[in-house]
C-alpha positions in Angstrom: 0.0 0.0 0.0 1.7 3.5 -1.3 -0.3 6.1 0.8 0.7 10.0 0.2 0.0 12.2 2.7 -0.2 16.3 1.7 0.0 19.4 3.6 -3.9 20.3 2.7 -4.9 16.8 4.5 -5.2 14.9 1.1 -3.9 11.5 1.3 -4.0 9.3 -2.2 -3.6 5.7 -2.1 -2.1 2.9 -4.8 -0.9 -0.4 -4.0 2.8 -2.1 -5.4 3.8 -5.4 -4.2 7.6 -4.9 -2.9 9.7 -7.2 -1.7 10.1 -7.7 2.3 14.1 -6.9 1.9 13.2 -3.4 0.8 11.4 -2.4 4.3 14.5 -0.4 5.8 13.8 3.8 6.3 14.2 5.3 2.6 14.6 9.0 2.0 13.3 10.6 -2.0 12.0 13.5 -3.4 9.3 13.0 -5.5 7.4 16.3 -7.0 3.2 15.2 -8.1 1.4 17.4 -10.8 -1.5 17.5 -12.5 0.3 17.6 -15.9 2.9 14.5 -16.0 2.5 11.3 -14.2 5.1 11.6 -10.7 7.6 8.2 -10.0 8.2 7.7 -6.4 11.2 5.5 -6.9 12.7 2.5 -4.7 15.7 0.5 -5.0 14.3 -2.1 -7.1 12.6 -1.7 -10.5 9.5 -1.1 -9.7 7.9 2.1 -8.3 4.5 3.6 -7.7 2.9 6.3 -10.6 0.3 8.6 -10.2 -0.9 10.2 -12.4 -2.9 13.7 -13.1 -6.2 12.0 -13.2 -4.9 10.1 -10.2 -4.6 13.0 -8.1 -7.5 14.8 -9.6 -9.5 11.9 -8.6 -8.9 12.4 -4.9 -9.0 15.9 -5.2 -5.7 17.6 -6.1 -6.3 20.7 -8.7 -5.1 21.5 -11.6 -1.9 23.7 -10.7 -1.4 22.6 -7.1 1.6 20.4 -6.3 3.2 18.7 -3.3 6.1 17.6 -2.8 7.7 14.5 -1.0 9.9 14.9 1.7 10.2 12.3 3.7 9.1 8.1 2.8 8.7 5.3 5.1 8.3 1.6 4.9 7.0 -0.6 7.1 6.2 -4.5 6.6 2.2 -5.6 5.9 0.9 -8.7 5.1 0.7 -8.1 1.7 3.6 -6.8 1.3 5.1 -3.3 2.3 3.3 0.1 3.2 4.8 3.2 2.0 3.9 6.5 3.9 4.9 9.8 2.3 4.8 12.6 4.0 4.6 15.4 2.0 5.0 19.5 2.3 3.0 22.3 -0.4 4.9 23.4 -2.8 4.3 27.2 -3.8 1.9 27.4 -6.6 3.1 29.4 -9.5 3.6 33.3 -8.6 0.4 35.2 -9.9 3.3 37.3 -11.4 3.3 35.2 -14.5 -0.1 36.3 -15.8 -0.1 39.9 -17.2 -3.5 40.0 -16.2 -2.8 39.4 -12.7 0.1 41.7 -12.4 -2.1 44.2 -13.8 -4.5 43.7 -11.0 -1.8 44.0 -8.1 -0.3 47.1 -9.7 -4.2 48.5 -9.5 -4.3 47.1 -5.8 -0.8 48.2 -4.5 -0.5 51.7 -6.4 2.0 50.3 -9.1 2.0 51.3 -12.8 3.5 48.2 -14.1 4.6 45.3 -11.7 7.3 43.6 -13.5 7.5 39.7 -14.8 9.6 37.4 -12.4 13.3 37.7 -13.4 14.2 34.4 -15.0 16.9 32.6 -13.4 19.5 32.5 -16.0 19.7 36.2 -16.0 23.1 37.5 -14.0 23.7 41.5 -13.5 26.4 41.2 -15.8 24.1 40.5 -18.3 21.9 43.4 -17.8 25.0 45.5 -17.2 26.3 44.6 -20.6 23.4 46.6 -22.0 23.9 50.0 -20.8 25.8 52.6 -23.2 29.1 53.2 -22.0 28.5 57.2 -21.7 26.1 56.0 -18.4 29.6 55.5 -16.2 31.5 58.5 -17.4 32.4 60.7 -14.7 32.0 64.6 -16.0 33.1 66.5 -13.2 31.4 69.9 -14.3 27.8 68.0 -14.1 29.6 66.7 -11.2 29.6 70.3 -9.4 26.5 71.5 -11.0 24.9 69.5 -8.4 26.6 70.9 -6.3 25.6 74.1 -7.0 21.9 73.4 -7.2 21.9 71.7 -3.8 24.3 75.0 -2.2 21.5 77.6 -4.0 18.6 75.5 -3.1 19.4 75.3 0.5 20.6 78.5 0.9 16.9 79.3 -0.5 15.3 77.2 2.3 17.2 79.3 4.9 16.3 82.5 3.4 12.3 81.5 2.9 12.3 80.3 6.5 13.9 83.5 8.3 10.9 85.8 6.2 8.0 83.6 5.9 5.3 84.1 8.3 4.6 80.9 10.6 1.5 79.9 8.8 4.0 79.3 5.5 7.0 77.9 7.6 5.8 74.5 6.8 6.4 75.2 3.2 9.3 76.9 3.7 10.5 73.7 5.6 9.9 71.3 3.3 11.9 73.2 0.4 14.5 73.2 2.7 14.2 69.7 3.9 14.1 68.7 0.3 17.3 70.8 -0.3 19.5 69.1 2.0 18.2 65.6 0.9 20.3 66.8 -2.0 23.8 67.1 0.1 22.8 63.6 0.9 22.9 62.4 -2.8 25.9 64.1 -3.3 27.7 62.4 -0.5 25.8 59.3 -2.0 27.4 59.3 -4.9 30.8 59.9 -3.5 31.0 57.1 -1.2 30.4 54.9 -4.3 32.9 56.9 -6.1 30.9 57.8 -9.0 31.0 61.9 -8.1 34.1 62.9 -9.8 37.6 62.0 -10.5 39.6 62.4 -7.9 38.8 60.1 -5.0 40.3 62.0 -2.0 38.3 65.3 -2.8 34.9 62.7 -3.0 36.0 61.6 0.3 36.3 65.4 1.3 33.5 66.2 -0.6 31.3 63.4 0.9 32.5 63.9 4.9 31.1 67.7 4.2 27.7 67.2 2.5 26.4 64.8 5.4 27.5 67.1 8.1 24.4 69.6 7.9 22.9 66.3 8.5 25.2 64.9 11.8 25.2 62.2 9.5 28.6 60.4 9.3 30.3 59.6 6.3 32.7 56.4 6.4 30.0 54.5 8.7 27.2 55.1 6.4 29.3 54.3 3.6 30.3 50.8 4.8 27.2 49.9 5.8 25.3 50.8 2.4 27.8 49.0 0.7 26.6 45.9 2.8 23.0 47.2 1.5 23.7 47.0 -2.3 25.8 43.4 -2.1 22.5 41.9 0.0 19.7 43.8 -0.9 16.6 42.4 -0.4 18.4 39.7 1.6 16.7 39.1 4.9 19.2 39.8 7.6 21.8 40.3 5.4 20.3 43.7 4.4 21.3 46.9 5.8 19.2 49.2 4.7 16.2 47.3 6.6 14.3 44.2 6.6 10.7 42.9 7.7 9.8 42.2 10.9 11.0 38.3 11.9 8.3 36.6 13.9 9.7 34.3 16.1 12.0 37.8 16.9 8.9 39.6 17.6 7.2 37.5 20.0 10.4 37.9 22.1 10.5 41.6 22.4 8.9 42.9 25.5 5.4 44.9 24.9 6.7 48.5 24.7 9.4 47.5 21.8 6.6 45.9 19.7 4.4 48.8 20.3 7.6 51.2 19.4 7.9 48.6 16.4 3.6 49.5 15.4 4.5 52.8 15.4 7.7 52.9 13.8 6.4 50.7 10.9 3.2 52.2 10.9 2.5 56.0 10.7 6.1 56.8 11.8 7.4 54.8 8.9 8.5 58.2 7.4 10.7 59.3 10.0 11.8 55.6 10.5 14.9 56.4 9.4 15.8 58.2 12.2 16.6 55.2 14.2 18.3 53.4 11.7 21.0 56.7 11.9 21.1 56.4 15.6 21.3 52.4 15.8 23.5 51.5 13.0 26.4 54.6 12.9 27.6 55.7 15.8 28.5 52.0 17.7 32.2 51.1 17.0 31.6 47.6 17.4 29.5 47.3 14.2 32.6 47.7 12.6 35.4 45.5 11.0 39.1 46.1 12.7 40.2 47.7 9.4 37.2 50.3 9.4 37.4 51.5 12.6 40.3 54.5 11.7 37.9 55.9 9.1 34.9 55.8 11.0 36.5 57.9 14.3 37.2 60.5 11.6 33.8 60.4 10.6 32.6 60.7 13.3 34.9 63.4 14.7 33.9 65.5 11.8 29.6 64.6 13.1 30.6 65.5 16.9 32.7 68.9 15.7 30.2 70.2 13.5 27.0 69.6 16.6 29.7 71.2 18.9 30.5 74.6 16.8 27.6 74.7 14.8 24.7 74.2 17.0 25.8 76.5 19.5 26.3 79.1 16.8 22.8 78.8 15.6 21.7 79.2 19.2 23.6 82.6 19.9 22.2 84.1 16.7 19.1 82.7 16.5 17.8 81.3 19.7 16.9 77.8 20.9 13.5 78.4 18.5 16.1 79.5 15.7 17.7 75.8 16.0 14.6 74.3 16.2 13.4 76.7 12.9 16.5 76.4 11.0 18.3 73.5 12.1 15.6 70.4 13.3 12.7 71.0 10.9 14.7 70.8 7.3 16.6 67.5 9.5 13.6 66.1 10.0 12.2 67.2 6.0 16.0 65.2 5.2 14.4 62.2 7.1 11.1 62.1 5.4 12.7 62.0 2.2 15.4 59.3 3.5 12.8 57.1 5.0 10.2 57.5 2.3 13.3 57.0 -0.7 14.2 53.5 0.9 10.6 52.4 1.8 9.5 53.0 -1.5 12.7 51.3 -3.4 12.4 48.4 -1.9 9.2 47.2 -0.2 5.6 46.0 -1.9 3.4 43.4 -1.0 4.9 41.3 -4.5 8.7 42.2 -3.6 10.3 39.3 -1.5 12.9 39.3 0.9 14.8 36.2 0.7 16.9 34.0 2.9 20.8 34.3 1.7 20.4 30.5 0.6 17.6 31.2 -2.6 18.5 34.6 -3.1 19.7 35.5 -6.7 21.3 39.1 -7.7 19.5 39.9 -10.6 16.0 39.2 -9.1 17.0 41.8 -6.1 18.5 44.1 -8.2 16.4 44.5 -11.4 13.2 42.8 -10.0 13.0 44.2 -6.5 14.3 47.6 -7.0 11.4 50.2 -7.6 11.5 53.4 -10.2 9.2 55.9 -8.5 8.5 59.2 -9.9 8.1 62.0 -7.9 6.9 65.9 -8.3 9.4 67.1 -10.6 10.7 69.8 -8.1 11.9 67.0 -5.5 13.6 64.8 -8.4 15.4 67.9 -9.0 17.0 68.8 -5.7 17.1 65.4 -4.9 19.4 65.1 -8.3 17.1 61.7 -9.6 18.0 59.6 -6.5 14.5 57.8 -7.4 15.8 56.7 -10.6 16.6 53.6 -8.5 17.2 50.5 -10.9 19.9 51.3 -12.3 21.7 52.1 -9.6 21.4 48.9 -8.1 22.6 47.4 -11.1 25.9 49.6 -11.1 26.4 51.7 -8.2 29.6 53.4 -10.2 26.6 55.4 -12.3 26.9 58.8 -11.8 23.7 60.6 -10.5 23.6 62.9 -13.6 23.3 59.5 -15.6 20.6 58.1 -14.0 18.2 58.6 -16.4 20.1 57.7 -19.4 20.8 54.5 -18.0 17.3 54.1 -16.5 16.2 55.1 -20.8 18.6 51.5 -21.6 16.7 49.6 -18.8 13.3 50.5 -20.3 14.5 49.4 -23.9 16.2 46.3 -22.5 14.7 45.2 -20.0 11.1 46.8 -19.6 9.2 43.7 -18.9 11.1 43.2 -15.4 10.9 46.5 -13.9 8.5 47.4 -11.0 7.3 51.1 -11.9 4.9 54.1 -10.0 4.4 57.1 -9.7 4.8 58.1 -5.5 0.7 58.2 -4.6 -1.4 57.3 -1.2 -2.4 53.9 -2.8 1.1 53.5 -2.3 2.1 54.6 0.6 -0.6 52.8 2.3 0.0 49.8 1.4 3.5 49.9 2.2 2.7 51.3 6.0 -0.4 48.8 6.3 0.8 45.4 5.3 4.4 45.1 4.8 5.4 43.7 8.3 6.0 40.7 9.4 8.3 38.7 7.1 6.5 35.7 5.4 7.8 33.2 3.5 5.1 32.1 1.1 3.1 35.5 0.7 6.5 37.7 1.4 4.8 39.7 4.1 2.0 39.6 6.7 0.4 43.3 8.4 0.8 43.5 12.5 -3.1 43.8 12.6 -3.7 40.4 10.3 -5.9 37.5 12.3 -7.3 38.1 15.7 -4.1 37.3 17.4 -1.7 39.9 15.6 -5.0 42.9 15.9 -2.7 46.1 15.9 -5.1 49.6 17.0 -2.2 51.7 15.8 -2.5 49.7 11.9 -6.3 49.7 11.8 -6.5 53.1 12.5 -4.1 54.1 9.7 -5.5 51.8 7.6 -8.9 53.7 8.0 -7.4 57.5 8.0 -5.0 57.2 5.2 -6.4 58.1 1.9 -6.3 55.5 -1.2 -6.0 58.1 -4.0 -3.7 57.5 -6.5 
């Protein structure tokens, strides 16, 4: 008697006469669908087959598949009895319909959700594609941004000293937006894509983050960690769902503090990843350690000279005018930028073990358009595919490259436009880390009911 056993509580049944020397413990993979007859092999000739009108018969599907993990045998009178014990096997991704895609790009704010990357494809391969004129370093564009980010900002300040309080929350969010723009620029130097000579990026980059007490050779090491493992799931720097079996350890207030955070906070969220990851030694290697206490000198010197000068000028309200509100504008843009590039419901995180490269990179890397003005002073940091494919593209080429993608590679790429739809769904289900539907919300099922979810999920608009 052969007797499989599924996951869903569907056993099937056949019977093979086998000989009584073939009763020891056997281990085989078998994989059953509805399309091909499935052999479940012993160490003699013969073997048991069932086939798709087999399993339809006893209520498999068409589609569904199981697979074997673990066969025993044990001695009857008739002979032997096989027990297979068998696990699910994911159904194919709703990702390889275009209709269905089409449907979770309606649900989940997308224009175009992208096919699943095939297998075969490396990074190399897409890399291959791009013009050569989308790594050249041109150090005039190079200081251009530069310039735009120096005139913007100095804008900001100049809007915010002379606006009236009831437009000071414009005038900080210009501003905000401005400095978000030092940020690229010190982006692109740590990845030594901002001009030729590599000391003066170095320079270049320890100054742009210091309006932001945001230190350089930390941030660099760690993002660098980000784009070899994005998308991996504790690999990743940059963040990664919440792990269950982690979460029920916490005590109450950090899971609350995790609601929140994740929740309507999710904006700012990037403040504690700056406090957390950059300023503890001990998160970094031996050799990094030198560049980091320079770094970090650089952070302490600027928060002891130029916080205090802002006070004496302007007053404790002048810090928290000039100096907190355009840091916390930075953060909105920071948290929102990496939210965005890398989380949706259809975007998986994977375990190190079955991740792939190209399916991070090109497949779960998001292009998000934004309001021209922020794409502008944020010098296209949204034009995000490309660089995860090559993070030696300069800022300035961005687009260019993203223009080869498109022609290339279209069919893969997961594309919006920044809208509610969007950010809803991102702050009301992606959560908990799940490996068959990639993510679960805090507030899904009576056990995991979050207040702080359902009341965001009701307040915040779907619009897109």
């Amino acid at each position: 008697m052969a007797a499989t056993s599924c996951g869903c509580g569907i056993s099937l049944q056949s019977r093979t006469a086998i000989g009584s020397h073939q009763k020891a413990s056997i281990v085989r993979q078998a994989v059953m669908s509805s399309s091909q007859p499935t052999m479940l092999r012993f160490p003699s000739s013969r073997h048991v087959c069932l086939s798709g009108t087999h399993l339809a018969s006893k209520g498999i599907s068409a589609g569904q598949s199981c697979k074997v993990k673990r066969l025993r045998l044990s001695k009857s009178i008739t002979g032997c009895q096989v027990s297979a014990i068998a696990t699910p096997v994911a159904t194919p991704s709703p990702l390889n319909d275009a209709e269905e895609r089409q449907q979770l790009a309606e649900k989940y704010g997308f224009t175009q959700i992208g096919e699943p990357v095939p297998s075969g494809i490396t990074l190399k391969n897409v890399m291959d594609t791009f013009p050569p004129e989308v790594f050249q370093i041109n150090d005039l564009k190079a200081w251009i941004t530069v310039l735009i980010s120096v005139v913007s900002y100095s804008l900001g300040l100049f809007m915010i000293a002379k606006s009236p309080w009831y437009l000071l929350p414009l005038a900080w969010a210009w501003t905000g937006t401005a400095v978000t723009g030092f940020f690229v620029i010190g982006h692109d130097c740590a990845h030594k894509s901002f001009a030729t000579n590599k000391l003066l990026e170095d320079i270049v980059g320890t100054l742009a983050f210091l309006p932001l007490i945001y230190p350089y050779e930390p941030w660099r090491f760690k993002h660098d960690r980000h784009h070899a493992k994005t998308n991996m799931l504790e690999e990743d720097t940059a963040w990664h769902p919440v792990v269950r079996e982690e979460w029920n350890n916490l005590p109450k207030s950090m899971q609350v503090l995790l609601e929140y955070s994740m929740g309507p906070l999710r904006p700012w969220a990037s403040i504690g990843h700056w406090l957390v990851w950059h300023f503890d030694l001990k998160k970094y290697r031996p050799s990094e350690i030198p560049r980091v206490k320079v770094s970090l000198a650089a952070v302490f010197a600027f928060m002891a000279v130029g916080w205090p000068l802002i006070i004496y000028y302007t007053g404790i309200a002048g810090w928290f005018k000039f100096w907190l509100m355009p840091w916390l504008g930075y953060h909105f843009w920071m948290s929102t930028f990496t939210m965005v590039h890398h989380t949706a419901p259809h975007i998986p995180f994977k375990d190190s073990k079955d991740w792939n490269a190209a399916a991070a990179q090109l497949g779960g890397t998001v292009h998000c358009d934004y309001p021209k003005w922020v794409e502008v002073l944020c010098h296209d940091i949204s034009v995000h595919i490309p660089h995860h494919i090559s993070q030696k593209i300069p800022s300035y080429n961005l687009r260019l490259a993203h223009e080869s993608l498109v022609n290339n590679w279209g069919k893969y790429l997961n594309i919006t436009t920044w809208n509610w739809r969007l950010m809803k769904t991102i702050m009301t289900e992606c959560h908990f880390y799940d490996d068959e539907e990639n993510y679960k919300s805090f507030d899904n099922g009576a056990e995991d009911k979050s207040p702080v979810i359902g009341v965001l999920r009701k307040v915040m608009p779907e619009t897109v």
